[in-house]
Every structure is written in C-alpha cells, then in structure tokens.
PASE-204622 format. One record per residue: residue number from 1; residue in one letter; x, y, z of N, C-alpha, C in turn. Coordinates in steps of 0.1 Angstrom, whole numbers. Atoms other than C-alpha are relative to their C-alpha. Example, Ala and Ser with C-alpha at 12.3 -4.5 7.8 and 13.67 -1.06 7.14 Angstrom:
REM PASE-204622
REC doba mardren   n.x   n.y   n.z  ca.x  ca.y  ca.z   c.x   c.y   c.z
REC    1       a     9   -12     0   123   -45    78     9    12     0
REC    2       s    -9   -11     0   137   -11    71    -8    11     8
//
This chain:
REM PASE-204622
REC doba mardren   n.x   n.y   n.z  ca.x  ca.y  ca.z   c.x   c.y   c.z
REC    1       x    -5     9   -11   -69   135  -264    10   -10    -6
REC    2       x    -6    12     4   -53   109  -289    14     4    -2
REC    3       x   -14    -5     2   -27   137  -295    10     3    15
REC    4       x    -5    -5    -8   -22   144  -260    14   -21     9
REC    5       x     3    13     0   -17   105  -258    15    -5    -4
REC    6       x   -10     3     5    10   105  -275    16     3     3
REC    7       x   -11    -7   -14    46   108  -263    10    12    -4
REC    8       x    -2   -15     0    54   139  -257    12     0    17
REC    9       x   -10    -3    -7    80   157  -228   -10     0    11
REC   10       x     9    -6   -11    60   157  -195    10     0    12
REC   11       x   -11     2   -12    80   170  -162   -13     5     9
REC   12       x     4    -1   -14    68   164  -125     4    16     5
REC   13       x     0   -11    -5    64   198  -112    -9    -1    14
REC   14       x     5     2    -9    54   210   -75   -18     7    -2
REC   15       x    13    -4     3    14   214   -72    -5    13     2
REC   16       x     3   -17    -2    -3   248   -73   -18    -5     0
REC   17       x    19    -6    -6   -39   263   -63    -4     3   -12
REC   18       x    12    -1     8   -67   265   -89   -11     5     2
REC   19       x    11    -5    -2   -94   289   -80   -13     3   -12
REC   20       x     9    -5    16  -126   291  -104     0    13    -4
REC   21       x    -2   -11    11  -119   325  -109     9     3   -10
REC   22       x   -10    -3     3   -88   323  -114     2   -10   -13
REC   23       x    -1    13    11   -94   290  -141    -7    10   -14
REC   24       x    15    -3    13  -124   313  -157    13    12    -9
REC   25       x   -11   -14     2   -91   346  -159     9   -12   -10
REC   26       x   -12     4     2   -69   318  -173    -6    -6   -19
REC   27       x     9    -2    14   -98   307  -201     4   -11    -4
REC   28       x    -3    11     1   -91   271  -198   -12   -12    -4
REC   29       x    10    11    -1  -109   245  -211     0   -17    -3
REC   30       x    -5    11    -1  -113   211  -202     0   -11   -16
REC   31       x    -6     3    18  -102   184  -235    -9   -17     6
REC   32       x     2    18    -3  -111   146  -214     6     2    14
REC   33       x    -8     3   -10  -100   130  -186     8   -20    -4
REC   34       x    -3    14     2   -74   100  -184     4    -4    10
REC   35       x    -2     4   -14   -71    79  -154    13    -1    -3
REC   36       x   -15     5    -2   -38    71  -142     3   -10    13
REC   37       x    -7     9   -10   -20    41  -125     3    11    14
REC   38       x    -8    -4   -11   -15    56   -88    20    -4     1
REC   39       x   -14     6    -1    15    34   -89    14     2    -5
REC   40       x    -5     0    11    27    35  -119     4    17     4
REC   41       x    -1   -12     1    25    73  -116    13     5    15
REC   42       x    -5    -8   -13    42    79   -79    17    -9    -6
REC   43       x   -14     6    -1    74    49   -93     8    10   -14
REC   44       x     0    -5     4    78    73  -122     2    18    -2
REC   45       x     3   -13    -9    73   104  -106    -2     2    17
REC   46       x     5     2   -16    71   105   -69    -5    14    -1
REC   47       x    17   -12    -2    40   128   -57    13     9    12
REC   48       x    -2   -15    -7    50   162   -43    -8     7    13
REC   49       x    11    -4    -7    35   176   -14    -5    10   -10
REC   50       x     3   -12     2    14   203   -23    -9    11    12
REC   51       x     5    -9   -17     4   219    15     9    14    -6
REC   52       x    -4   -13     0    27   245     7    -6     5   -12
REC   53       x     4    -8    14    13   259   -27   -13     3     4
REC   54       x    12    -1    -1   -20   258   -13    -2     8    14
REC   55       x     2    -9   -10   -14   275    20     7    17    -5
REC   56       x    -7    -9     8     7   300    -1   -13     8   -11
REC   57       x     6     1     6   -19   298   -25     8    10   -16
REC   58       x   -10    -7    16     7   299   -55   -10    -8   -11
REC   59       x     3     6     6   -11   289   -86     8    -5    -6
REC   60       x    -9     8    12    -2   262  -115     1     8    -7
REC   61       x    -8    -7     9     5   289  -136    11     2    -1
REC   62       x   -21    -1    -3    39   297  -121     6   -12    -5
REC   63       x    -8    12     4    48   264  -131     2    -5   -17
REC   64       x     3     6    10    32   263  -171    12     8    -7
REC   65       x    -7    -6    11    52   273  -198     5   -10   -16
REC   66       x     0     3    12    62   265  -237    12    -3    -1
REC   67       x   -12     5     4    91   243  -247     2    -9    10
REC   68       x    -5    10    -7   115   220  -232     3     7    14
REC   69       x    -9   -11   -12   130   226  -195    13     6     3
REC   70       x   -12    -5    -4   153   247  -185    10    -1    12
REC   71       x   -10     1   -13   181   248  -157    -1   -15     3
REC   72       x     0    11    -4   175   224  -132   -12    -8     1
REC   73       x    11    12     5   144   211  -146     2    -7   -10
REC   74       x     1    10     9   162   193  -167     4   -15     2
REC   75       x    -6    12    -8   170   168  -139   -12    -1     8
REC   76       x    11     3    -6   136   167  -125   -10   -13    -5
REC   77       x     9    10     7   111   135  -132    -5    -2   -13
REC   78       x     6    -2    16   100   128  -167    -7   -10    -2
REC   79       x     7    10     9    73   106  -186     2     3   -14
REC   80       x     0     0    12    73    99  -218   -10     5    -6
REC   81       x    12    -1     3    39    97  -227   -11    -2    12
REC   82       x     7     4   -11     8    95  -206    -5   -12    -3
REC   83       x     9    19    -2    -2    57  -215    14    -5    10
REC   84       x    -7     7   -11    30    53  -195    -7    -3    14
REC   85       x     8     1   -14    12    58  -165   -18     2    -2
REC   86       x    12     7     3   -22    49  -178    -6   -10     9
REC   87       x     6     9    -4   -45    27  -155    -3   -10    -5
REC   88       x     3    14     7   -47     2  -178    -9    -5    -7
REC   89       x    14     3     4   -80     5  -191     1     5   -16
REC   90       x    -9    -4    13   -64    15  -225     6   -13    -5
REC   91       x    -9     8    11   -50    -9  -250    12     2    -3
REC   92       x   -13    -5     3   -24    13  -255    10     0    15
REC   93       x   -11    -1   -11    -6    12  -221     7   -13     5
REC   94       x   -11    11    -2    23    -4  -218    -3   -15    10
REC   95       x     1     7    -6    28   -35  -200    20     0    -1
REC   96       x   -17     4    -3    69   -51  -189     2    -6   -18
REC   97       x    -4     8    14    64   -72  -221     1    11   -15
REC   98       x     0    -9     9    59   -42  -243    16     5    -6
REC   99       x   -12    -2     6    93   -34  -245    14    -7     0
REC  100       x   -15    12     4   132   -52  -249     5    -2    13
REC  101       x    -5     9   -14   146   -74  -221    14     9    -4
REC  102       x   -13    -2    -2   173   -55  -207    11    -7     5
REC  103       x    -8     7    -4   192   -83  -198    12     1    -5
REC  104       x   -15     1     3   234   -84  -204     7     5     7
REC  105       x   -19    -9    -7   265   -64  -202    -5    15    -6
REC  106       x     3   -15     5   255   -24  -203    19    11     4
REC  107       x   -11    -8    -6   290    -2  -200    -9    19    -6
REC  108       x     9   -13    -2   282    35  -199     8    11     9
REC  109       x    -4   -11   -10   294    65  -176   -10     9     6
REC  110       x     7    -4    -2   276    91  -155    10    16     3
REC  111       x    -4   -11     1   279   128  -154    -3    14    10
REC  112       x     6    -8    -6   278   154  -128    -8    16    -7
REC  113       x    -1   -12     6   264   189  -131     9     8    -2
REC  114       x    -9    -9     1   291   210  -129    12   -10    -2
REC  115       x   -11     2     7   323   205  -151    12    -4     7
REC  116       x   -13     2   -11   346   203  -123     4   -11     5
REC  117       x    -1    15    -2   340   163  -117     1    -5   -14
REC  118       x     3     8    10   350   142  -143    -8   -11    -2
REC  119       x     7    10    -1   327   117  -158     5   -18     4
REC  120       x    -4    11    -5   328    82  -141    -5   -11   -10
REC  121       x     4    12    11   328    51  -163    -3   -11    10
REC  122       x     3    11   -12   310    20  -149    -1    -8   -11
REC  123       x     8    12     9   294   -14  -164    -7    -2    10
REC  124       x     8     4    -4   261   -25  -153     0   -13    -9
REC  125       x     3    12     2   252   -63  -156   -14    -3     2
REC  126       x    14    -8    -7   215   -59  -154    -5   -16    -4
REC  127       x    11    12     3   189   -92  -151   -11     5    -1
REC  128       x    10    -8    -1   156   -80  -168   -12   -17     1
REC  129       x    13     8    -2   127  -107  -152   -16     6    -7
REC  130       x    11    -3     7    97   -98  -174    -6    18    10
REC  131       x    -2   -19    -7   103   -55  -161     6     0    15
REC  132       x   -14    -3   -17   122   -67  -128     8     2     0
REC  133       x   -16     0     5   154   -57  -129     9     1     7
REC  134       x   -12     3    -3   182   -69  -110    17    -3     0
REC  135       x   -13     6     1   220   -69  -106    14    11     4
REC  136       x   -13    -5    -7   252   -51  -103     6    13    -9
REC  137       x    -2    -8     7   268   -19  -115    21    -2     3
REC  138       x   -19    -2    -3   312   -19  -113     7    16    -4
REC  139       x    -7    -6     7   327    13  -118    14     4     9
REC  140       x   -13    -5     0   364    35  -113    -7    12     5
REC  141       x     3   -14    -6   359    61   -90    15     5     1
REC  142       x   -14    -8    -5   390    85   -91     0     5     9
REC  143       x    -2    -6   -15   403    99   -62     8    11    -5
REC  144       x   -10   -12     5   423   134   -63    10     0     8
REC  145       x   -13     6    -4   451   119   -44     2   -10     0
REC  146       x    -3    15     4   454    86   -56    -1   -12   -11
REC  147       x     6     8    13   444    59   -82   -15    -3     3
REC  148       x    16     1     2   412    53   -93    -1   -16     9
REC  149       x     6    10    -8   390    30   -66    -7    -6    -8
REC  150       x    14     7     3   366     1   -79   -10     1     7
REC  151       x     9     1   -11   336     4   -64   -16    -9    -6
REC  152       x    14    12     6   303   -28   -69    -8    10     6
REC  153       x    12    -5    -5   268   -14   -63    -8   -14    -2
REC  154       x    13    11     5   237   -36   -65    -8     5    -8
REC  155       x    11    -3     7   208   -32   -85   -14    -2     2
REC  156       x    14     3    -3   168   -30   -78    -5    10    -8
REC  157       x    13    -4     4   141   -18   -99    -2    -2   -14
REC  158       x    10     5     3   119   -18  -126    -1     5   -17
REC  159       x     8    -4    19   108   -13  -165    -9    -2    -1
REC  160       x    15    -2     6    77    -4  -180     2     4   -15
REC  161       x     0    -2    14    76    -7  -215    13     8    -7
REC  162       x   -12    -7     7   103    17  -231     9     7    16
REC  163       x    -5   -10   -14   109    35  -191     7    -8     7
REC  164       x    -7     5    -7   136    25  -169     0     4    15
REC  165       x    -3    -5   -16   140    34  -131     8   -12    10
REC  166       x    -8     8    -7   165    17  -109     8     6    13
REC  167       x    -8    -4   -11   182    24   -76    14   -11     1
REC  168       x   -11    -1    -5   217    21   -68    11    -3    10
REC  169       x    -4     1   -15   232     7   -38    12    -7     7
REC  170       x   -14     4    -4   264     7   -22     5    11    15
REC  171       x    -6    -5   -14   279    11    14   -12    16    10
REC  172       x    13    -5    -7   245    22    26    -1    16    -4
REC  173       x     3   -11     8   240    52     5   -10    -9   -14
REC  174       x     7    10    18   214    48   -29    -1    11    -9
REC  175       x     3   -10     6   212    63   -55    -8    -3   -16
REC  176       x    15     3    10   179    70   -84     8     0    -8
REC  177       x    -3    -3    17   184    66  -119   -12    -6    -7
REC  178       x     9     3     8   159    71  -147     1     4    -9
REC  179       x     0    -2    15   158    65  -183   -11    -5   -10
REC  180       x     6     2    12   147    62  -217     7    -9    -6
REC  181       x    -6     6    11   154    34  -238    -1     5   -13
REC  182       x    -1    -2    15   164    41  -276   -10   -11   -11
REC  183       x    10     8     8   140    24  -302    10   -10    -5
REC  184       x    -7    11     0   169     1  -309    -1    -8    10
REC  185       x    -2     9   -13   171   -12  -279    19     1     4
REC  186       x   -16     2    -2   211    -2  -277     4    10     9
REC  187       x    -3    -8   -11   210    26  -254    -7     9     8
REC  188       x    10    -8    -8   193    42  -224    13    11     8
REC  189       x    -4    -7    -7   201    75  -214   -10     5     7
REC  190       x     8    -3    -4   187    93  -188     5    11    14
REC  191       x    -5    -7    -7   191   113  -153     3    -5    13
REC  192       x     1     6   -13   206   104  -118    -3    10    10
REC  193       x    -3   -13    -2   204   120   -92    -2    -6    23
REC  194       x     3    -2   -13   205   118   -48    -4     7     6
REC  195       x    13    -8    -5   177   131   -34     1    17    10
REC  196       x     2   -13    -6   178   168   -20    20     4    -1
REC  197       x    -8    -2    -2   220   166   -27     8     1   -14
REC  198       x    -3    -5    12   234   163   -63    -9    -7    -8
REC  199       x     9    13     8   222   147   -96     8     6   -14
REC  200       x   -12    -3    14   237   145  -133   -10    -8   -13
REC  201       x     9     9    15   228   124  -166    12   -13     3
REC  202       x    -6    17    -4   237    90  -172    -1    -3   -18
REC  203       x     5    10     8   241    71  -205     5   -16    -3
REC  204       x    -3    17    -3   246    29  -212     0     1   -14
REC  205       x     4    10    19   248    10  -247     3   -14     4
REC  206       x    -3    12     6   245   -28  -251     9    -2    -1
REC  207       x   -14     4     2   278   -45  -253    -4   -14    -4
REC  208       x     2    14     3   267   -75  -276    10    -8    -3
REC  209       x   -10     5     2   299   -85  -279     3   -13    12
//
C-alpha cells in the first residue's frame, strides 16, 4: 500500500462492470483500501458516468493495461499520486501549504494536437492565496489573414500541493488546464483541453526577473 502511495501515473478512465466471476477469472486480489476526498477527487478528475458500461456490461478490463498512455489518453485526467486525493486522514496528504506559492509573472505557450496550428505564446499573472488561484492570462492569437490579436482571459482555480487546475475565461467560452509543478518550483507543464471539442499541452516557467 505504501508503494501504491507513492506517485505514480494514474489516468481517469470510464467505469466498467466487475462480476465475481468474472473478478475470481481475472485472479485479483485485494492489497487495502484508501479513502478518497470526494472533492478533491471529482476537482482533479471529474467522475464519469458509468450507466453505460454497466448496461453494456463492458468490464474494467478493457480499460487496464501496462505502461504509460497512449493516443488520446494522453490528454485525459491525471493524479499524481493517490495522497493527492487522499481524505485526509493520512499525514501524508497534501494540504495548499504543502507546496510553492504560485504567485508572479508565468510566460509559457500552449499546444494543439495536430501540427497544423502553431503554438500560441501567452503570459499568465497568477495570484496564489494559500491554493486559490486568481488572475489573468495575455496572449497573441494569430490570425491566417492578418496580424496577430491580443487576447486577456481571466483566471479561477485551485492548487493542491504540487497539482494545478485552473479554468480559462474569455468572451464567454472556458477553457480547463491541468498541471504538474516541477520540484523547483520553475515550471508547470501540463494538459488543456475544451470539453468534448479540442485539447493540447501547455507549458509555463517563472519569470523571476
């Protein structure tokens, strides 16, 4: 359990059916259990239905597998570790104070999937309140008939210990982004992405200058 504990790659996948025969055919056996923040877990991961997998009756097998993800699971939800989303009844799970005030000047760019958009350079100005995180993003949107546009967004959301998540918001559109800080504290990369329409990677560095 202390290994499982530890941070490792974990991606949100959609839920599957578990029959005891099918658990006893699969030769699984249980290790512990560790509670988890509801909260913590859905701002991190947002919950999946799972009506369809169960009226289907697809199991979680289709979903296990060995290694990192492939395709487009590599723009799907991630934890770090499970004390991230830990109930709190642990010593080890994070709190806001656990990890570096992202407060300053971040410049950075973000990156679609496919090659055919070039990457967009921004600056975020981020205010980190003890894991609240507020403020503004500026970047240079090019146009393919014109000069590149400025465009301000706002900023809302949240830090948990080393984990970032923040939304986006500009001219009533939003858009997710969620990262990992670097053990320095000088750069969080991670993935964006608008919900059921595109999504890309993102990375920032500190500008202590």
């Amino acid at each position: 359990m202390a290994e499982l504990a530890r941070p490792h790659l974990w991606v949100a996948r959609r839920p599957g059916s578990l029959t005891p025969r099918h658990a006893a055919n699969m030769q699984l056996k249980s290790l512990g259990k560790i509670g988890l923040d509801r909260d913590r877990l859905s701002h991190f991961a947002p919950p999946v239905s799972g009506v369809y997998s169960a009226v289907n009756d697809i199991s979680i097998c289709d979903g296990l597998d060995v290694g990192g993800p492939r395709g487009r699971a590599a723009f799907a939800p991630r934890i770090h570790a499970l004390d991230d989303i830990a109930d709190g009844s642990s010593a080890a799970s994070p709190k806001p104070s656990d990890g570096p005030s992202l407060s300053g000047r971040w410049p950075g760019q973000y990156r679609y999937q496919t090659d055919k958009r070039p990457p967009v350079a921004f600056t975020a100005l981020l205010d980190d309140d003890e894991g609240r995180l507020s403020g503004e993003i500026t970047e240079a949107v090019v146009q393919s008939d014109g000069p590149a546009l400025t465009r301000t967004a706002s900023i809302v959301g949240r830090r948990l210990g080393w984990l970032v998540k923040f939304a986006k918001h500009y001219e009533g559109r939003s858009v997710d982004y969620q990262g990992e800080i670097d053990e320095a504290a000088k750069t969080i990369t991670g993935v964006w992405s608008i919900p059921g329409r595109v999504s890309g990677r993102f990375e920032m560095a500190r500008d202590d200058g």
